[in-house]
VOPAGU-2260 file (C-alpha; in pm, 1 decimal, decimal comma):
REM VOPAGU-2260
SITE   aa  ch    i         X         Y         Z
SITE  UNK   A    0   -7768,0   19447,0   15081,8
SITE  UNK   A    1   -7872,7   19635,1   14728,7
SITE  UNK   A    2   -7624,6   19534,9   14429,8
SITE  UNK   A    3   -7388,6   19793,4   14312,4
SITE  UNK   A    4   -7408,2   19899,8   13949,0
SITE  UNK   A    5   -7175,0   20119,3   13805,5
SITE  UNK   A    6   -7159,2   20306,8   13489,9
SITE  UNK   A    7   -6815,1   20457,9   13332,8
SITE  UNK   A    8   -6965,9   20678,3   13095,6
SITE  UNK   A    9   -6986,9   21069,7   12982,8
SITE  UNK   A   10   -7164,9   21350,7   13231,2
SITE  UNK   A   11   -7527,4   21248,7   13324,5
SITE  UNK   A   12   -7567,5   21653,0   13288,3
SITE  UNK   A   13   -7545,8   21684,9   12940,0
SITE  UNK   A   14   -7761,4   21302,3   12886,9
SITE  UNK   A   15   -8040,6   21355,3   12624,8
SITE  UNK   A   16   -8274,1   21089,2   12804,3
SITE  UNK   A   17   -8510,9   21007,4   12586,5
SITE  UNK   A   18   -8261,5   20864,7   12355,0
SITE  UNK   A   19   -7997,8   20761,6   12587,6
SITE  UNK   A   20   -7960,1   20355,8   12612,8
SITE  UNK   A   21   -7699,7   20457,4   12907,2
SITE  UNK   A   22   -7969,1   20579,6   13070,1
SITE  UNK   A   23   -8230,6   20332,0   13002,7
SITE  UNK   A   24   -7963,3   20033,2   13179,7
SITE  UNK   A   25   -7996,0   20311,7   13463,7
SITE  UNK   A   26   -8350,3   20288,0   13488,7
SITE  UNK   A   27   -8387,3   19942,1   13464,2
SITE  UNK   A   28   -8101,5   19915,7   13732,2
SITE  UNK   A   29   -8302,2   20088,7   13949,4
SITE  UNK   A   30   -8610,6   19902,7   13926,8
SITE  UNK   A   31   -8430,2   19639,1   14052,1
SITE  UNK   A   32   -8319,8   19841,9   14352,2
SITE  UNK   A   33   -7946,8   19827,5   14303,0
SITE  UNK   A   34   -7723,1   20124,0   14368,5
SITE  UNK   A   35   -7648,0   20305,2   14078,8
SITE  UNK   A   36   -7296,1   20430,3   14038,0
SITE  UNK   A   37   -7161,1   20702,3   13798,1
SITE  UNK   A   38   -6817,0   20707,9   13687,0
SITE  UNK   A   39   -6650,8   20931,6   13483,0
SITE  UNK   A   40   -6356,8   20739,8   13275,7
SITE  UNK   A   41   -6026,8   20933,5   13399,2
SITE  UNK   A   42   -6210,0   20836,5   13731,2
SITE  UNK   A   43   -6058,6   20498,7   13753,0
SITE  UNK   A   44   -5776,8   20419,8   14021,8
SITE  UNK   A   45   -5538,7   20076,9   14070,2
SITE  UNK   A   46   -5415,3   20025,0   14317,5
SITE  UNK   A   47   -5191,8   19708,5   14467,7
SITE  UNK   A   48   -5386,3   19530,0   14202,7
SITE  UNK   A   49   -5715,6   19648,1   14251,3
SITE  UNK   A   50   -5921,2   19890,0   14061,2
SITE  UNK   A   51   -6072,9   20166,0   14204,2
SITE  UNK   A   52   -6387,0   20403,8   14104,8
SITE  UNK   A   53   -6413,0   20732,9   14211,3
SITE  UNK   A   54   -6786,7   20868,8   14138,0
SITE  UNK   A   55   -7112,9   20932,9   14286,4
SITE  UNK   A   56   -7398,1   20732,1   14387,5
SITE  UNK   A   57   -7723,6   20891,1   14151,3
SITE  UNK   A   58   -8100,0   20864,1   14202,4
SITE  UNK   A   59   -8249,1   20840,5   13849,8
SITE  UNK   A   60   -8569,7   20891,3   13721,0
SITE  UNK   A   61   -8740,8   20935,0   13405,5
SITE  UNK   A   62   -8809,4   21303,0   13385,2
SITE  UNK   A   63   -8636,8   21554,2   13088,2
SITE  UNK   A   64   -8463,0   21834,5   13289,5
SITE  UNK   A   65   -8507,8   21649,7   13624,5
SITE  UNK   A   66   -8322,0   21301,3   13566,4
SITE  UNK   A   67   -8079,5   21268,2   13834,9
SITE  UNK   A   68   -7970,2   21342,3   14165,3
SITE  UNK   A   69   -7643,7   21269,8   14385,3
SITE  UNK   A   70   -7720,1   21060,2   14649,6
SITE  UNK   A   71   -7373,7   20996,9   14759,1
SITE  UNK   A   72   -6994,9   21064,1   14616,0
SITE  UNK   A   73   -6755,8   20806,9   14692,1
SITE  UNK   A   74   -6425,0   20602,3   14648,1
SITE  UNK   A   75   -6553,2   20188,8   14589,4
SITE  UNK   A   76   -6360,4   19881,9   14470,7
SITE  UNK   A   77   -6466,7   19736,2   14121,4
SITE  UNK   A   78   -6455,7   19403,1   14315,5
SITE  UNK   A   79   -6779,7   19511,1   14516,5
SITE  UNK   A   80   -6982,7   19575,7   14222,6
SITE  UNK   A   81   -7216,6   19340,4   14045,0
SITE  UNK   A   82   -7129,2   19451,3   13697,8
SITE  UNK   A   83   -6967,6   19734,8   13540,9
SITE  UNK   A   84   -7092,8   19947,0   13207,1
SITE  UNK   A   85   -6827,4   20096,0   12990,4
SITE  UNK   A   86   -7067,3   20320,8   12829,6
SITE  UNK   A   87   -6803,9   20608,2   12694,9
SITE  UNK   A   88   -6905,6   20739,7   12374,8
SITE  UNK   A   89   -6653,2   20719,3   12068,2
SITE  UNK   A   90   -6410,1   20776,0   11961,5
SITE  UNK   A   91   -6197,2   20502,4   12050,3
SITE  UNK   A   92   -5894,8   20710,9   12147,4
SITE  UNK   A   93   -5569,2   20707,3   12399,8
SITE  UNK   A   94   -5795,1   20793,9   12713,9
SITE  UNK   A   95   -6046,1   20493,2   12588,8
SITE  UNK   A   96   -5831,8   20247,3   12552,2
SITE  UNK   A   97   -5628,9   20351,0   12895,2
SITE  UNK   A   98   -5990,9   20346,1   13068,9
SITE  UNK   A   99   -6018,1   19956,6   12904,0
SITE  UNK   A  100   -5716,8   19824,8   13010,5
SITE  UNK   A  101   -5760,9   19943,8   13386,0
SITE  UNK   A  102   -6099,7   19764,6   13407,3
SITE  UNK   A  103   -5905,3   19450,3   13252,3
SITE  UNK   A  104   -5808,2   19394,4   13572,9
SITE  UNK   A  105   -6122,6   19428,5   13772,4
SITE  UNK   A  106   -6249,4   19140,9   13502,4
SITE  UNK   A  107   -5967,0   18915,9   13563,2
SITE  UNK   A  108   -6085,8   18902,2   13971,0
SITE  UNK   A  109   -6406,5   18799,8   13880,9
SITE  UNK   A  110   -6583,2   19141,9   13806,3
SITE  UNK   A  111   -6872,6   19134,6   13514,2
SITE  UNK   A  112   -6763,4   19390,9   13276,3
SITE  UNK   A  113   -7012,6   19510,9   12977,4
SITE  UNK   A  114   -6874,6   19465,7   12762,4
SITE  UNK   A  115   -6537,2   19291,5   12788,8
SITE  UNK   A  116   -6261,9   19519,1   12769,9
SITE  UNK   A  117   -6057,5   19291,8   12574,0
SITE  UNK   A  118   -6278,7   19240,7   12351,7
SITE  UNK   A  119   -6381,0   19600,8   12304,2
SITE  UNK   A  120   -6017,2   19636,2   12219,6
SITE  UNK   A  121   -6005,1   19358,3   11949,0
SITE  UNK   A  122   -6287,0   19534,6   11829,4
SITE  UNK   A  123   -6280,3   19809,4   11558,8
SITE  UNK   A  124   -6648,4   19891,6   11497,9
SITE  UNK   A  125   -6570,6   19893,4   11111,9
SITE  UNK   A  126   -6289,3   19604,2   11068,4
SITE  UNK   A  127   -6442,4   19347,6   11298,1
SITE  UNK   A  128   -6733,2   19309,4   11068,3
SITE  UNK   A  129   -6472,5   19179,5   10770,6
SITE  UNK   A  130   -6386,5   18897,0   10979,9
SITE  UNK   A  131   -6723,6   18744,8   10800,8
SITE  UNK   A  132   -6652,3   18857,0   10456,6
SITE  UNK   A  133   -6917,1   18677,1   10299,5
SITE  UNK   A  134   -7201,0   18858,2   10500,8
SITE  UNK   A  135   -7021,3   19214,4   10422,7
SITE  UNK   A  136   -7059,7   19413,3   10109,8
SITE  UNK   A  137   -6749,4   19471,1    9845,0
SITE  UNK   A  138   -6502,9   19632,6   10081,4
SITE  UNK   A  139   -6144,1   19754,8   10045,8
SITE  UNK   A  140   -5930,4   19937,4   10328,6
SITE  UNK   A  141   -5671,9   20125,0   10212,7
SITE  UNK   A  142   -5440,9   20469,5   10238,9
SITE  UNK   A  143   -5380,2   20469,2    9851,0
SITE  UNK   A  144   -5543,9   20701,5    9625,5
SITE  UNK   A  145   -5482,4   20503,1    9318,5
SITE  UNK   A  146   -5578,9   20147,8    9497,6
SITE  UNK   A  147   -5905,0   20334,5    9590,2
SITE  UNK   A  148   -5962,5   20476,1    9280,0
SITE  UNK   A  149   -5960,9   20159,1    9111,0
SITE  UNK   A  150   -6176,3   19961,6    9330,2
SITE  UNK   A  151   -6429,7   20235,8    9310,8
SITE  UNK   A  152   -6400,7   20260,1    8933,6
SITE  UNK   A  153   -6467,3   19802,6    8977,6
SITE  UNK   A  154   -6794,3   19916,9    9143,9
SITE  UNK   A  155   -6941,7   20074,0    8841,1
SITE  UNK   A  156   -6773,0   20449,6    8971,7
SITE  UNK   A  157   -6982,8   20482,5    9304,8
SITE  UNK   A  158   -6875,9   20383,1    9685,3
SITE  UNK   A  159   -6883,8   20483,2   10018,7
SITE  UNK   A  160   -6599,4   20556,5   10233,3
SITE  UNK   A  161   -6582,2   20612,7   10586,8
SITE  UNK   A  162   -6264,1   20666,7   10866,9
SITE  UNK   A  163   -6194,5   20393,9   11082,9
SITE  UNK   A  164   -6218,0   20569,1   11355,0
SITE  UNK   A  165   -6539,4   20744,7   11305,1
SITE  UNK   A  166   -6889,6   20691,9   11499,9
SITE  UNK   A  167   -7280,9   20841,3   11433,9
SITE  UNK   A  168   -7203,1   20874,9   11050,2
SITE  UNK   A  169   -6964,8   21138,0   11072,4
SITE  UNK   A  170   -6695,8   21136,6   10794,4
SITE  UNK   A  171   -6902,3   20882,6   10583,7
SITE  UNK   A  172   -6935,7   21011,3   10204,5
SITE  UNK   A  173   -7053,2   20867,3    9901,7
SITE  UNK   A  174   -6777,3   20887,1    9627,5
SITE  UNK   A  175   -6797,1   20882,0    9284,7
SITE  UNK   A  176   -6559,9   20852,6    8981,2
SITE  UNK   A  177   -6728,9   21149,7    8810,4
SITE  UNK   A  178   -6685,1   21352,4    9068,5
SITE  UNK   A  179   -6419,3   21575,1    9079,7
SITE  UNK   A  180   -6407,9   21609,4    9443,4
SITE  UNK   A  181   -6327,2   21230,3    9534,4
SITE  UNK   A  182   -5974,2   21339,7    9485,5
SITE  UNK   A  183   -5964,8   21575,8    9756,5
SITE  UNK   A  184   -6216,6   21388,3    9985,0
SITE  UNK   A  185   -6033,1   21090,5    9975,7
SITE  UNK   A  186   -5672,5   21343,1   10097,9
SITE  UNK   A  187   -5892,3   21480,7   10356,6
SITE  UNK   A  188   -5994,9   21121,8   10496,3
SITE  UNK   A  189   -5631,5   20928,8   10441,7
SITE  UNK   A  190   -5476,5   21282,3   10559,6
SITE  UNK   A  191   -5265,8   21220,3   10247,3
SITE  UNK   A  192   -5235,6   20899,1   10216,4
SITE  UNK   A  193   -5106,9   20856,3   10577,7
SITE  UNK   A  194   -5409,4   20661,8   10702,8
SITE  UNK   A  195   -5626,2   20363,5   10576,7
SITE  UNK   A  196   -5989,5   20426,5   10569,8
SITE  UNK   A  197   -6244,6   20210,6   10458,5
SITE  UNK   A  198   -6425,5   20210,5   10095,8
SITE  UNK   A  199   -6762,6   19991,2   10058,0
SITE  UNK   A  200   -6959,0   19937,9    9758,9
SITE  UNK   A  201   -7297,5   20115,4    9758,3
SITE  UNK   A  202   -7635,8   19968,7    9866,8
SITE  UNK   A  203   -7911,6   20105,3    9698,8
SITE  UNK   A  204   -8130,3   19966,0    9932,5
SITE  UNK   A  205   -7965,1   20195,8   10187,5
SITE  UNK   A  206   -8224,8   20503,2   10080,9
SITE  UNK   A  207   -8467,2   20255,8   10240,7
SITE  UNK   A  208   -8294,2   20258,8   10586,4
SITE  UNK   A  209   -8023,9   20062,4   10761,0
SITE  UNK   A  210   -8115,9   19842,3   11008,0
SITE  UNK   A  211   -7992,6   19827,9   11337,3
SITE  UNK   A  212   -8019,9   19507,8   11540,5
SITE  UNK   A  213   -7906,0   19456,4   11922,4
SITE  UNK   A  214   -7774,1   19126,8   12016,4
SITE  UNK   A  215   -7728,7   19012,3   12360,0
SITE  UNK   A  216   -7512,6   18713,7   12433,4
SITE  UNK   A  217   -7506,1   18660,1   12074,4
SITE  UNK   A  218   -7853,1   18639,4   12029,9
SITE  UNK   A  219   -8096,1   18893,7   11842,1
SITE  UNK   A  220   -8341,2   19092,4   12089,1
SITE  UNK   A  221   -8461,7   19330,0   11870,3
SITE  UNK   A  222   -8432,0   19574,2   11608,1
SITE  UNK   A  223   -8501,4   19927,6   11400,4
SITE  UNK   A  224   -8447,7   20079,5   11120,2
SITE  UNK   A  225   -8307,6   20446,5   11059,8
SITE  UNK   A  226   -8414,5   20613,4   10789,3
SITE  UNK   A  227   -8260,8   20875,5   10581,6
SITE  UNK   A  228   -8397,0   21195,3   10554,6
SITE  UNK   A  229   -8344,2   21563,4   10445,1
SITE  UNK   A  230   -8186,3   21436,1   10070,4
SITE  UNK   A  231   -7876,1   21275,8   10326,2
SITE  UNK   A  232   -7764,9   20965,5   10191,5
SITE  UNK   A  233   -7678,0   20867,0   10600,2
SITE  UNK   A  234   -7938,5   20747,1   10831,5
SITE  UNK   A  235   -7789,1   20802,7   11193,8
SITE  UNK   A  236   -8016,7   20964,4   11412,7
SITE  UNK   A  237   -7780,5   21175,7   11543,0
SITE  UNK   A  238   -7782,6   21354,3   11130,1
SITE  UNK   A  239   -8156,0   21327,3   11175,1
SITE  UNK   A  240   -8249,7   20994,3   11069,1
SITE  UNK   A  241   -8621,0   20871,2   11119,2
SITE  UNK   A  242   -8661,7   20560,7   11329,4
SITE  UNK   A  243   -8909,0   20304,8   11221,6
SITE  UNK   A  244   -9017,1   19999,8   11334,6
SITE  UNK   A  245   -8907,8   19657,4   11181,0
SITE  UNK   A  246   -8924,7   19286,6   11151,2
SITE  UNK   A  247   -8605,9   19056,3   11210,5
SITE  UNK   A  248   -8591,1   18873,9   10875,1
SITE  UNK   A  249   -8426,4   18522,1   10752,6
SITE  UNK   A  250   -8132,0   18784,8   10670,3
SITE  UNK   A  251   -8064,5   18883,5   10996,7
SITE  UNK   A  252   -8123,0   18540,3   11139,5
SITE  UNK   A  253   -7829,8   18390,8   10902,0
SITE  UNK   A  254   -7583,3   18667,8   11013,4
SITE  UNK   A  255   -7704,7   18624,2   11394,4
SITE  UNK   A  256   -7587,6   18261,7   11330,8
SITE  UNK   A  257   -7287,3   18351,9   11142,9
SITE  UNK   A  258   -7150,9   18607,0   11410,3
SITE  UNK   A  259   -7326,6   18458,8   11753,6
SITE  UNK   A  260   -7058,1   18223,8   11886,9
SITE  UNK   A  261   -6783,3   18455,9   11815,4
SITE  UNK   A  262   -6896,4   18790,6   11991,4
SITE  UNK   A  263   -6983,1   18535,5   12285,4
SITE  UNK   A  264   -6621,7   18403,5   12277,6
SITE  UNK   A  265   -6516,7   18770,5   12283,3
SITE  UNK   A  266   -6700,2   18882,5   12525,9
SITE  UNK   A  267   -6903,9   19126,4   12311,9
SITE  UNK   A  268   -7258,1   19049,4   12560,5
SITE  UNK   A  269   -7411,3   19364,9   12445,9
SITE  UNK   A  270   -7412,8   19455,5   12078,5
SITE  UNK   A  271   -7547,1   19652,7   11798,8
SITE  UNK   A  272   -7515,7   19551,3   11405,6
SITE  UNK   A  273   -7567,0   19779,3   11148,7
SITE  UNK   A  274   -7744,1   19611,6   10844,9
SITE  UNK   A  275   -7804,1   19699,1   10510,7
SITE  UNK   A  276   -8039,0   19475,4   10233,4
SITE  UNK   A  277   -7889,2   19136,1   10357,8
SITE  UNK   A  278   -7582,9   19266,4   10453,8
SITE  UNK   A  279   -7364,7   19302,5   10753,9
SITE  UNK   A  280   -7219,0   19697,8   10730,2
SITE  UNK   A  281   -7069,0   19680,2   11080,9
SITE  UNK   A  282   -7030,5   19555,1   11438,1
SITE  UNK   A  283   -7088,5   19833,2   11717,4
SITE  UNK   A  284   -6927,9   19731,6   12067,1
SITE  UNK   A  285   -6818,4   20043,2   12218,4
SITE  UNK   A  286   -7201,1   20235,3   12314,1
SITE  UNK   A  287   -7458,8   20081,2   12101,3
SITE  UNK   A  288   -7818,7   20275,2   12109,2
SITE  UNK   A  289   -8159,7   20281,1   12045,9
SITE  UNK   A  290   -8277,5   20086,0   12321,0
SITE  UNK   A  291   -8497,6   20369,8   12385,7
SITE  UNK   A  292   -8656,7   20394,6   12067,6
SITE  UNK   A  293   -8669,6   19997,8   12018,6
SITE  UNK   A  294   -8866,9   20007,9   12310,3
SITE  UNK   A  295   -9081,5   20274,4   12237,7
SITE  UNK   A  296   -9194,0   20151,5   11892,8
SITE  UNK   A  297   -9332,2   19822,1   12057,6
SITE  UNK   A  298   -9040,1   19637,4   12110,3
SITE  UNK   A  299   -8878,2   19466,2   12450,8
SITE  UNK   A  300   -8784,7   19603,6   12707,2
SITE  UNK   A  301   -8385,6   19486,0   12670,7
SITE  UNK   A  302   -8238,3   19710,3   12884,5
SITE  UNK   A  303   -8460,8   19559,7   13153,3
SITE  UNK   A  304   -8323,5   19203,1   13024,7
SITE  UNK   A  305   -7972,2   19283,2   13015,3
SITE  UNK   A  306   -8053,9   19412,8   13383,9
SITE  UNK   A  307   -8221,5   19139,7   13483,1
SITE  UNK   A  308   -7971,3   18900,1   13359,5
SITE  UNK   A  309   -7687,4   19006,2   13631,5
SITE  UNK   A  310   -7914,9   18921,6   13936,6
């Protein structure tokens, strides 16, 4: 009897497939031969205990325009899958976390959730990198204007400052003592000083790219690095970053070391770090990408391997 796959994730109608990791786990699932199963996240039912996915059984295949059909909808247990995917995109909100604890309990009876939900939740994508300080860059998080002021004014008058809560570079700005619009960037991101947000000193190394490197099980597979383009000082694809190729250096190797045990102990199987220089910039657990374009550049194959692992 095939294995059962499923996927909690966004609409497969609106998937942009050649850059979809999601996707790629989907096609690698399939070569395989295991049942593919599509579930959107307010899809999830308990039930005396159990957890229960409402979605649809999907043919996939690797063709823009054409990449799916629906074999099947149906009602299945968690318990008869092989593994589940919580591939939502960000933000982390209400629905998110309400979609993590339900499948809690599907991994408690045995079920192989990717990643853990529990430690998805003990996981903020910016704060869980400061838990290894000394691989991180200068770093202060804080809802006070004047704190912030003076740490960026310790810096030499230049930082950047993202929200907590934010994903694919959006609401990360460069700062700047001298410029008279920090003020009122720094309100917009704290909301008035009602929220923390995070303020990082600046790599100049970052107009060469930032690296991004997936681990799996704690261990490095592979990597690329996004650079910026357009005069942006951000190099997320998704603001039109360039991908490149890369080697994984003695830098990444330390922080692969450094890190390694811990996301296994979490349960943080499928990873992606952001690196900058030498230095850890943070820890994504939610959907990490680029699989695709790792791939495509001459690197592994590691959806296929993550795949592969579960059988």
């Amino acid at each position: 009897m095939s294995k059962t796959i499923a996927f909690v994730m966004d609409p497969m109608e609106g998937l942009h497939i050649e850059a979809d990791t999601s996707f790629a786990f989907m096609l690698a699932a399939s070569h395989r031969d295991a049942r593919v199963f599509h579930v959107l996240p307010g899809d999830i039912m308990l039930r005396a205990g159990k957890v229960w996915l409402r979605g649809r059984y999907v043919q996939v295949r690797d063709k823009v325009g054409d990449h799916f059909s629906v074999i099947e909808e149906s009602l299945i247990c968690a318990n008869d899958c092989t593994a589940i995917f919580i591939r939502t995109d960000p933000p982390f909100d209400e629905d998110y976390l309400t979609c993590t604890w339900l499948l809690s309990f599907a991994e408690r009876q045995g079920v192989r959730v990717l990643n853990s939900p529990a430690g998805i939740r003990s996981a903020n994508e910016k704060l869980y990198a400061l838990e290894f300080p000394e691989l991180c860059p200068e770093t202060i998080v804080t809802n006070c204007q004047k704190e912030a002021l003076n740490f960026i004014e310790s810096l030499g008058g230049t930082a950047i400052a993202k929200p907590l809560d934010g994903h694919g570079g959006f609401g990360v700005v460069r700062v700047s003592t001298e410029d008279s619009n920090t003020r009122a960037i720094f309100d917009l991101l704290t909301r008035e000083e009602k929220v923390p947000i995070l303020l990082q000193a600046f790599l100049p190394e970052a107009a060469l790219g930032d690296k991004r490197v997936i681990l799996v099980d704690g261990k490095i597979r592979g990597g690329i690095v996004r650079v910026p383009t357009g005069g942006d000082h951000r190099g997320n694809v998704h603001v039109g970053g360039r991908v490149e190729a890369c080697d994984i250096t003695d830098a990444d190797r330390r922080i692969e070391a450094a890190i390694g045990d811990r996301l296994r102990e979490d349960g943080l199987s499928f990873v992606g770090i952001d690196v900058i220089g030498d230095k850890l910039i943070e820890v994504n657990v939610t959907s990490p990408t680029l699989l695709r374009e790792i791939h495509r550049l001459g690197g592994p194959d590691i959806a296929a391997e993550v795949i592969q692992s579960l059988f």
